[in-house]
C-alpha positions as CSV (number, residue, x, y, z in Angstrom):
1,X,-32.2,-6.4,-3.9
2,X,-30.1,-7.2,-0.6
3,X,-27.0,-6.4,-2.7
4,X,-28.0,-2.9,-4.2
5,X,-29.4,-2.2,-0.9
6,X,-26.2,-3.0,1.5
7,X,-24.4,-0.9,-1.7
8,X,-27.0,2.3,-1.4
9,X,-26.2,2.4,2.8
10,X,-22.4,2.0,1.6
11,X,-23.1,5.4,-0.1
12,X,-24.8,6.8,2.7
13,X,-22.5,5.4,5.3
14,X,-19.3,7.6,3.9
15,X,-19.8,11.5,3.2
16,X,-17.6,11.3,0.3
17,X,-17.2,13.5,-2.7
18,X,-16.1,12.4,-6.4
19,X,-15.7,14.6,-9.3
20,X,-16.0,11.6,-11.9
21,X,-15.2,12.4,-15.3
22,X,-18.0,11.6,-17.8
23,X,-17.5,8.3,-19.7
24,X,-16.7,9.7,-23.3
25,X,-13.7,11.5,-21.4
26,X,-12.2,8.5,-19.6
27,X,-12.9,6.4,-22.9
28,X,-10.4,8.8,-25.0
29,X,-7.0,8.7,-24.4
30,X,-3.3,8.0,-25.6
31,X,-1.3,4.6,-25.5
32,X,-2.2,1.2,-25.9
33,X,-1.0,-2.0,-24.1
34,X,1.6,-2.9,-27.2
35,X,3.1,0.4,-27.3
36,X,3.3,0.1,-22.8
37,X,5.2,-3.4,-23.5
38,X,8.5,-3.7,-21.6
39,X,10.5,-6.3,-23.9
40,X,12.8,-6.4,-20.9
41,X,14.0,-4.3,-18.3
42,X,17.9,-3.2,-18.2
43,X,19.9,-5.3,-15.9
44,X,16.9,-7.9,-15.9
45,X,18.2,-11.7,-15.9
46,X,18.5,-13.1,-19.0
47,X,16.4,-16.1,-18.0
48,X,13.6,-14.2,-16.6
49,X,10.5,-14.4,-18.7
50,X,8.3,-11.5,-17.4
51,X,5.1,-10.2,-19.1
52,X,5.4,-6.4,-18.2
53,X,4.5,-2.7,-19.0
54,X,4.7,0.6,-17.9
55,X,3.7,4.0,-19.1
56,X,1.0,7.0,-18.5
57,X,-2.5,6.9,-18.5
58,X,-3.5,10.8,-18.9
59,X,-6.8,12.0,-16.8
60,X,-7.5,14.6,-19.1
61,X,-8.7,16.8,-16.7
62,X,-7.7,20.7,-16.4
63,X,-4.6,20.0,-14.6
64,X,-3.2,17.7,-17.3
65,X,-2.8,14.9,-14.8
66,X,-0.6,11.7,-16.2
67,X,-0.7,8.8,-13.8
68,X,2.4,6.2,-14.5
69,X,1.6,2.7,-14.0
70,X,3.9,-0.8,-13.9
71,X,1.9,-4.3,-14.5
72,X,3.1,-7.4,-14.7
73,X,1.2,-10.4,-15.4
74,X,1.1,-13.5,-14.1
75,X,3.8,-15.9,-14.2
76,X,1.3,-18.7,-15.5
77,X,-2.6,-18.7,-16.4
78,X,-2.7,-15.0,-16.1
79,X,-6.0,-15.4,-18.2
80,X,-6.9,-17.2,-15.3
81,X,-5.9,-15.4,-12.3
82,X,-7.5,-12.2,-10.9
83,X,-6.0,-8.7,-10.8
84,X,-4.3,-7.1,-7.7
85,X,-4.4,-3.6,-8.0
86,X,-0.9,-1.9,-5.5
87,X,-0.8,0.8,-3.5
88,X,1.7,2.3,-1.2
89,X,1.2,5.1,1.5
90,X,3.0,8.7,2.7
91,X,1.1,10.1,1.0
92,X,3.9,10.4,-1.2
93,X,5.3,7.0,-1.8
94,X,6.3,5.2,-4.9
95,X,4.0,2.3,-5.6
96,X,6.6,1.4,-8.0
97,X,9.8,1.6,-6.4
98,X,8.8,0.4,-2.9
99,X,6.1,-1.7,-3.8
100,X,7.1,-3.5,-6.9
101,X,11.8,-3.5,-6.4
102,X,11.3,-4.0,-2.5
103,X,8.3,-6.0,-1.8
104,X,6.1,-7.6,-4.1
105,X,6.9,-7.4,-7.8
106,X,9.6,-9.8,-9.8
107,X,12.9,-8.2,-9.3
108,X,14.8,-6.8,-6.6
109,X,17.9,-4.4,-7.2
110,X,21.4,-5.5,-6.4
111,X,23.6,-3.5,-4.4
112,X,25.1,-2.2,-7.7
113,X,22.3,0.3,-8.2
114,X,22.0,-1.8,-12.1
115,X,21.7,-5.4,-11.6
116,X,18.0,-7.4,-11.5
117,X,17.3,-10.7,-9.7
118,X,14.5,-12.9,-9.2
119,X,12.1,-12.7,-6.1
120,X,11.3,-15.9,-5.5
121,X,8.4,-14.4,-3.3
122,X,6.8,-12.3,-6.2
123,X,3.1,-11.7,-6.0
124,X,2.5,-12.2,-9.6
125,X,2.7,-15.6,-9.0
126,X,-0.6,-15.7,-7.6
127,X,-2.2,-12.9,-9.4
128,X,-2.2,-10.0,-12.5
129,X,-0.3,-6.9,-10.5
130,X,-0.9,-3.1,-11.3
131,X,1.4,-0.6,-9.6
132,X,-0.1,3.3,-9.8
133,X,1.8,5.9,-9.0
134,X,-0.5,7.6,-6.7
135,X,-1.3,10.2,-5.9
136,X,0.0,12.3,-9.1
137,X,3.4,14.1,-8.3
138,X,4.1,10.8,-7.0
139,X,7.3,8.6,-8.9
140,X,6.8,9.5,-11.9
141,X,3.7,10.7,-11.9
142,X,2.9,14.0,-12.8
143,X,0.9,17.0,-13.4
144,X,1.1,19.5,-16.3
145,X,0.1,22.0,-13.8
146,X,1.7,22.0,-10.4
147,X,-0.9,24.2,-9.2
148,X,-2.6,21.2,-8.4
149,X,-0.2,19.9,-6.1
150,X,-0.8,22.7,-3.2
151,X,-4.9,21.2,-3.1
152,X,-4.1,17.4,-3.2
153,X,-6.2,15.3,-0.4
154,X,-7.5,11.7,-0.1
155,X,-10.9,12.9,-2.1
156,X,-9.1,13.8,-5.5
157,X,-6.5,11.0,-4.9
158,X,-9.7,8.9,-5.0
159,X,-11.5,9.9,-7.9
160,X,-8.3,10.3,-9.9
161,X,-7.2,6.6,-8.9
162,X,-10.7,5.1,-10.0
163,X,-10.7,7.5,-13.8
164,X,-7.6,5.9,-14.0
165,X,-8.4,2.0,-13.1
166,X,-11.2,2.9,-15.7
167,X,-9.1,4.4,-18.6
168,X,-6.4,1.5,-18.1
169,X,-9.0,-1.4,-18.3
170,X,-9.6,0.6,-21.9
171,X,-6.0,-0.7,-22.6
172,X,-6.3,-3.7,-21.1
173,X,-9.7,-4.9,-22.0
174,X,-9.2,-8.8,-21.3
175,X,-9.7,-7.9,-17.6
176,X,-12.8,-6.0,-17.5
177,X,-15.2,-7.3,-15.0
178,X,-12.1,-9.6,-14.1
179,X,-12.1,-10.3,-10.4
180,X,-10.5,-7.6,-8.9
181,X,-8.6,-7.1,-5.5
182,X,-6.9,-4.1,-4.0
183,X,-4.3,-4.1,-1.4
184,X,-2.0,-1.2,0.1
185,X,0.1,-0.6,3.1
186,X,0.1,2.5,5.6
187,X,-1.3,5.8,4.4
188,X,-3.0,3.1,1.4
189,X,-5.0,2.5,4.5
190,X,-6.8,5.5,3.3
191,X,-6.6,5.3,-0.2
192,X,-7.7,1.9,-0.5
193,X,-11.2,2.2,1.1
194,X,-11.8,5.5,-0.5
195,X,-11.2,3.8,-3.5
196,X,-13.4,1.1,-2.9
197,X,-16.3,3.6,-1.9
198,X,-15.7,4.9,-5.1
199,X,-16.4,2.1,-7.3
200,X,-19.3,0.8,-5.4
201,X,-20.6,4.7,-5.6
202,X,-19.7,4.6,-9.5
203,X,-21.3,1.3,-10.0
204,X,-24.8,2.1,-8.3
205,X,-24.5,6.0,-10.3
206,X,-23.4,4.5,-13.7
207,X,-23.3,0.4,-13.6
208,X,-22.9,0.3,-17.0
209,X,-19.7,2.0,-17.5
210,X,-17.8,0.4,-14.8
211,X,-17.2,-2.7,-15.3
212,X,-14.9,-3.7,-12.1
213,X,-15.4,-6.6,-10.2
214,X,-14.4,-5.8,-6.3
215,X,-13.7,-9.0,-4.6
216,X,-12.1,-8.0,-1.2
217,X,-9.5,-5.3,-0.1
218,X,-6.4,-5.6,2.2
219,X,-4.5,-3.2,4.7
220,X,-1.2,-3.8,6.0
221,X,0.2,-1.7,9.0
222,X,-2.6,0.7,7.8
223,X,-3.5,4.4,9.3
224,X,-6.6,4.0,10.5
225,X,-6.7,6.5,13.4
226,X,-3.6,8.4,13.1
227,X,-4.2,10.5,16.4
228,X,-4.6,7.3,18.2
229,X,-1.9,5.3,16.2
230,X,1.0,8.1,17.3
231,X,-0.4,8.1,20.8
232,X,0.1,4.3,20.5
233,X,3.6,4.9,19.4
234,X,5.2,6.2,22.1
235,X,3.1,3.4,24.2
236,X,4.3,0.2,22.2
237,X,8.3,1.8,22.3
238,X,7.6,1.9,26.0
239,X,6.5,-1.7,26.5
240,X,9.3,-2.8,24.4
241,X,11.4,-1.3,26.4
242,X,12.9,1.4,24.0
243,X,11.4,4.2,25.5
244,X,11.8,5.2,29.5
245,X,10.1,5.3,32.4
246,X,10.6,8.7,33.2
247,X,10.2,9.9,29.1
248,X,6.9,7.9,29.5
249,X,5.2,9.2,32.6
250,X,6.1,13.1,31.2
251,X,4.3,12.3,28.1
252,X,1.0,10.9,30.6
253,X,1.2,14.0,32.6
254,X,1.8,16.4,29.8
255,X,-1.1,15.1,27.1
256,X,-4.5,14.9,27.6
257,X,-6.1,12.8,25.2
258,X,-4.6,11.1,21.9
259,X,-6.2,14.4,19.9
260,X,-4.0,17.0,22.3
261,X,-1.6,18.9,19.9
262,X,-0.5,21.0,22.9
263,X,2.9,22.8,23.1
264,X,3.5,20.5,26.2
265,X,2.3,17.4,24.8
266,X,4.6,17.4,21.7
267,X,7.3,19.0,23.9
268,X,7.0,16.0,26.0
269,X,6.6,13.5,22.6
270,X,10.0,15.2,20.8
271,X,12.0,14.7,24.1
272,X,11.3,11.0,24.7
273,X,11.6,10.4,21.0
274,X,15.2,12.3,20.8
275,X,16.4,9.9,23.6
276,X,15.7,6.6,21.0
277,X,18.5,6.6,19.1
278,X,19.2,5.5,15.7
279,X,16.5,2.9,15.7
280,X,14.0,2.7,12.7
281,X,10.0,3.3,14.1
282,X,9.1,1.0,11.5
283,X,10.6,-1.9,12.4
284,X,12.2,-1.6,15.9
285,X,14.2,-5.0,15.8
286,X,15.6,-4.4,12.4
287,X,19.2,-2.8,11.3
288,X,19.1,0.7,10.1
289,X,21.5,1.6,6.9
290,X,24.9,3.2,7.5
291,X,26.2,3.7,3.6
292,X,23.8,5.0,1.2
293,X,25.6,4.4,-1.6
294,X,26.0,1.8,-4.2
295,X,28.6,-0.5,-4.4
296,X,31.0,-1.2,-7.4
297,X,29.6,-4.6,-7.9
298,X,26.8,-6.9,-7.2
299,X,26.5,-9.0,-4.2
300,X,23.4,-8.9,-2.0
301,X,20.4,-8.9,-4.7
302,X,18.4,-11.5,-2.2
303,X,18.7,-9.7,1.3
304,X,15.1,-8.8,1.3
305,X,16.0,-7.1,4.7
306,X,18.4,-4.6,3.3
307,X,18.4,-1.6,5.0
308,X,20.2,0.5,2.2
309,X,17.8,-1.3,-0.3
310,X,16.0,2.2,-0.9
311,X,18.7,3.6,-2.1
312,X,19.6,1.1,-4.6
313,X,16.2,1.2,-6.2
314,X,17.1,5.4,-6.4
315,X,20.2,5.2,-8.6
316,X,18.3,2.4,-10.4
317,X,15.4,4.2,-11.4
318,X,17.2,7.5,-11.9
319,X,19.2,5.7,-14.7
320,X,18.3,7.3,-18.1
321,X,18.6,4.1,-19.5
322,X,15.9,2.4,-17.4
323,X,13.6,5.4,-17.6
324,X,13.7,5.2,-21.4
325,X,12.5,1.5,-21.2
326,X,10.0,2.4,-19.0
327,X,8.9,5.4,-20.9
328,X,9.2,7.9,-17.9
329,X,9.0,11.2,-18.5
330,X,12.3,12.4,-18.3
331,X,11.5,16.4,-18.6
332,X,10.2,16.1,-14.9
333,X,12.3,19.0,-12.7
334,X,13.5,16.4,-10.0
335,X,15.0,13.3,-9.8
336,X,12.7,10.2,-8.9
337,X,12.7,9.9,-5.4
338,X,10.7,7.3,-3.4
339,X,8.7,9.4,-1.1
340,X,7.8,13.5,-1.5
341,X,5.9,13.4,1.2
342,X,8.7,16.4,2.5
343,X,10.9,17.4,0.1
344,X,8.9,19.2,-2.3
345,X,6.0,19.8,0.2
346,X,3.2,18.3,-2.4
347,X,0.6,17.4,-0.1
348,X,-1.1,18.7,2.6
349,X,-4.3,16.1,2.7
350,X,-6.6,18.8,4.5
351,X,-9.5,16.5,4.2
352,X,-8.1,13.6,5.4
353,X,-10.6,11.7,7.6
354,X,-9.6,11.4,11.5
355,X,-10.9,8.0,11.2
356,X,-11.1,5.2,8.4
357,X,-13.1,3.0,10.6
358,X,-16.9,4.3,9.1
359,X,-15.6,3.2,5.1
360,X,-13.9,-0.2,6.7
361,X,-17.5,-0.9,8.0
362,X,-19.3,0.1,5.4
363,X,-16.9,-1.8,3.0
364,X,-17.5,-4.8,4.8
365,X,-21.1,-4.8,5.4
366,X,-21.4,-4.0,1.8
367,X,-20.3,-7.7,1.2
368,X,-17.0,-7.0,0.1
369,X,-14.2,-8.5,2.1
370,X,-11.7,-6.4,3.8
371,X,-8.4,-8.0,5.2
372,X,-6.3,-6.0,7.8
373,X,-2.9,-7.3,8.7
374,X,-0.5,-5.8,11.3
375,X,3.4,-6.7,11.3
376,X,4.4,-6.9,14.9
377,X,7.2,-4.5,15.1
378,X,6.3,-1.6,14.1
379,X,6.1,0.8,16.2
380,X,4.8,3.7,13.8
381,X,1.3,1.8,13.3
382,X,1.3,-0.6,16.1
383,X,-0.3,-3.9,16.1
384,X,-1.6,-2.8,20.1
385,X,-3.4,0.6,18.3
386,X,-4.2,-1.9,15.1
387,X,-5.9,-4.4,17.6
388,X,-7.8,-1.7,19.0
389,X,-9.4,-0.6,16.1
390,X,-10.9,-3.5,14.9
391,X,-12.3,-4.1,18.3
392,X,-13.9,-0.8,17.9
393,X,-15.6,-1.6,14.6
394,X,-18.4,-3.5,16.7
395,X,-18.3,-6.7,14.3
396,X,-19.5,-10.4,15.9
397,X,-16.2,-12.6,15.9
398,X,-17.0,-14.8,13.5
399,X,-13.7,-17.4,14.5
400,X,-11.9,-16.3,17.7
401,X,-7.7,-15.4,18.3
402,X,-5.8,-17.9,17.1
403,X,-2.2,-18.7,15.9
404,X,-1.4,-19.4,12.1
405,X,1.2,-20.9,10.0
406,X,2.9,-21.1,6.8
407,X,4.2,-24.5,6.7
408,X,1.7,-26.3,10.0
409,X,4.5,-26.1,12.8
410,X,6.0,-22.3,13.2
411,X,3.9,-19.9,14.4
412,X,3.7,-16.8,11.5
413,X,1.1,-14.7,13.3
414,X,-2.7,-14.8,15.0
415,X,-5.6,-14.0,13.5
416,X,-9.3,-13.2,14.4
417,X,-12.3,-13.2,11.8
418,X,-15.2,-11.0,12.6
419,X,-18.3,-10.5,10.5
420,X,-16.9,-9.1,7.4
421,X,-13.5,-8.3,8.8
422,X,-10.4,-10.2,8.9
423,X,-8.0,-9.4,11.2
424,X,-4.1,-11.0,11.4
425,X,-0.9,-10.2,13.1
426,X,2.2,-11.2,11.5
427,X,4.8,-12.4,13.6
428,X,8.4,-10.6,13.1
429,X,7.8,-8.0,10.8
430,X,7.6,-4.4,10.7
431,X,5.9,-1.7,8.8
432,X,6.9,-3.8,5.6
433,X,5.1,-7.2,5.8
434,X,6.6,-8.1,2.1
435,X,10.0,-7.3,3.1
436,X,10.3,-8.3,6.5
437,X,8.1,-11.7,6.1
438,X,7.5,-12.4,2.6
439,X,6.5,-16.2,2.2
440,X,4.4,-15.0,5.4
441,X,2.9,-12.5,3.0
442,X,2.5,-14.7,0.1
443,X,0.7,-17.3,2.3
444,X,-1.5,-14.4,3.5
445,X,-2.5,-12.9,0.0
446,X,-3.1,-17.1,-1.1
447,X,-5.6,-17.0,1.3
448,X,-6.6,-13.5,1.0
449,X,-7.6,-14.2,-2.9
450,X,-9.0,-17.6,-2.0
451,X,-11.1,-16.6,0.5
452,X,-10.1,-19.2,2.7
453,X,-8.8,-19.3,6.5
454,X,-5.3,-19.0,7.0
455,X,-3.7,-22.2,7.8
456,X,-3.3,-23.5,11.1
457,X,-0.3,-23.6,13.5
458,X,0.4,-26.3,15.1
459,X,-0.5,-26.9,18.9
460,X,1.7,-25.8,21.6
461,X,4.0,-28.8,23.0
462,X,5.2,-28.7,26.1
């Protein structure tokens, strides 16, 4: 009774609107998970033994909406292991492209634009990982009607991603009410709790035909409270020393209020931030890229770091001969391009909540465990704004600040659990946990998926 109870107040907690498509709909559809099989992927290494697929999973809705999904299974006992549904931000970035060639999945693209090798740090070592494409007009996503495009916002984006999770667990039957864990970075910070709130709003509506297991979510460097995030910004660039005194103290006297949208206010905003330099927001310590093309040959596959990385994964992905294995749909007007949050001026996300902090609650006090972790040097979403939020939540501390580690001695970040909510800094990374720290983010997901604390550092010795 507790459970359906703390699920009904989830419902109420969250004014949120889904247009689910009736079962018999998101039963039909086309594909199957032996014609989605990648035998293996062009450039791959020839010793790399990957279970993978890729393809569409059509909404059929009136907009003729095709989501295109990547899935690899896990390296061993996948039978075993739970699945990890991925989701990247923007709005308008690849899941695929970022997510699985520059963070997470089991290859990275050499500086050749072609060439595969390993990641050593791949997540499907611990779990089953589905990449979606998300929103549609995303990758190589798409819609038959472009129409659609002009009304996208996080409450479509929501109900489209859970029809979908539904359809392709009609492909992929064997993980049906298979524990099931969703984790996304940045603007994801909105999808994946609207996402949740779907499936516990679908399982209390329709139990029987949703057969999804939600064991926990996870947030890295997540939008939570924009207004308050970019008011944080210029804050955090200020305190590291990147931004001036003067350029600060106009921007104190000119705004009034993280909501104020003033002439003066962003006047004040657009001058400190033209006096940065080339510095990337996202990670203020890092190197920013100088040649954005590919090289003749091969030679830095296993620079996580990469600044030019991006552009690799483009010319890979834009091969014909990679988007035939993958069974992309090559009739699409543009090239695949990692974000569109700009260039083709898809989304406009008019009812994007000011604040996530109501479904992060209502997540949590649902029972489900939510995970929020904050690289330290980013400046876009700063830790400092981060920090605040979950103070804001109003959730007893459960275990108080302390430092963790990956291997007992180095220091990889603090955490704090409240009731519900875990909270963890990672130490040396931007925007990009996976990229920036990534045996600090597989350590992080071990425990995540466990449910256990993360490990301890080691005392300070003086």
């Amino acid at each position: 009774m507790a459970t359906t109870t703390n699920a009904i107040a989830l419902c109420l907690s969250v004014a949120i609107v889904f247009s689910v498509l009736p079962r018999q709909a998101l039963a039909a559809g086309e594909g199957s998970k032996e014609a989605d099989k990648i035998a293996a992927l062009p450039g791959q290494p020839a010793d790399a033994i990957v279970q993978q697929y890729s393809g569409y999973v059509n909404l059929g809705d009136k907009f003729g909406k095709s989501l295109f999904y990547y899935f690899v299974e896990a390296t061993a006992d996948p039978a075993k292991k739970p699945l990890l549904l991925w989701l990247n931000g923007g709005p308008g970035c690849s899941s695929f492209g970022i997510g699985a060639f520059q963070e997470i999945g089991p290859f990275r693209v050499d500086t050749d634009g072609k060439t595969l090798c390993k990641n050593k740090y791949t997540w499907n070592s611990v779990a089953n990982v589905l990449y979606l494409e998300s929103p549609v007009g995303v990758g190589f996503s798409y819609a038959a009607d472009t129409e659609v495009y002009k009304v996208m916002g996080d409450n479509m984006t929501a109900s489209d991603s859970l029809q979908f999770l539904l359809k392709w667990l009609d492909r992929f039957p064997e993980y049906k009410s298979r524990d099931l864990f969703i984790v996304g970075e940045s603007y994801a910070g909105h999808y994946v709790p609207e996402l949740a709130v779907a499936i516990q709003v679908a399982k209390i509506t329709r139990p029987a035909e949703v057969p999804i297991n939600l064991k926990g979510i996870a947030l890295g460097n997540a939008i939570l409270e924009f207004a308050a995030e970019q008011s944080a910004l210029y804050e955090y660039l200020w305190q590291h020393a990147f931004l001036s005194d003067s350029g600060h103290s106009l921007i104190a006297q000119s705004c009034k209020g993280v909501d104020d949208n003033s002439k003066l206010c962003s006047g004040a905003k657009d001058t400190a931030y033209g006096n940065l330099g080339n510095i990337d927001v996202y990670n203020v310590y890092a190197n920013t890229c100088h040649d954005k093309k590919v090289k003749a040959t091969g030679s830095n596959c296993m620079d996580l770091a990469d600044p030019c990385a991006q552009f690799y994964v483009e010319a890979y992905l834009n091969q014909p001969e990679v988007q035939k294995v993958i069974r992309a749909n090559t009739g699409l007007k543009y090239p695949w391009t990692r974000c569109r949050t700009t260039t083709y001026n898809l989304f406009h996300f008019g009812d994007s909540p000011k604040s996530m902090l109501p479904y992060v609650k209502a997540i949590a006090n649902s029972g489900i465990p939510v995970w929020v972790f904050s690289g330290d040097l980013d400046a876009m979403v700063p830790v400092i704004s981060t920090k605040q939020s979950m103070q804001k939540l109003g959730l007893a501390v459960a275990a108080d600040w302390r430092p963790w580690s990956t291997d007992g001695q180095e220091v990889a970040g603090y955490v704090i659990e409240y009731k519900g909510v875990v909270f963890v800094t990672i130490r040396g990374s931007g925007h990009m946990v996976p990229i920036d720290q990534p045996d600090r983010a597989l350590v992080l997901l071990k425990s995540f998926i466990g449910g256990q604390p993360l490990p301890k550092a080691a005392p300070m010795v003086d």
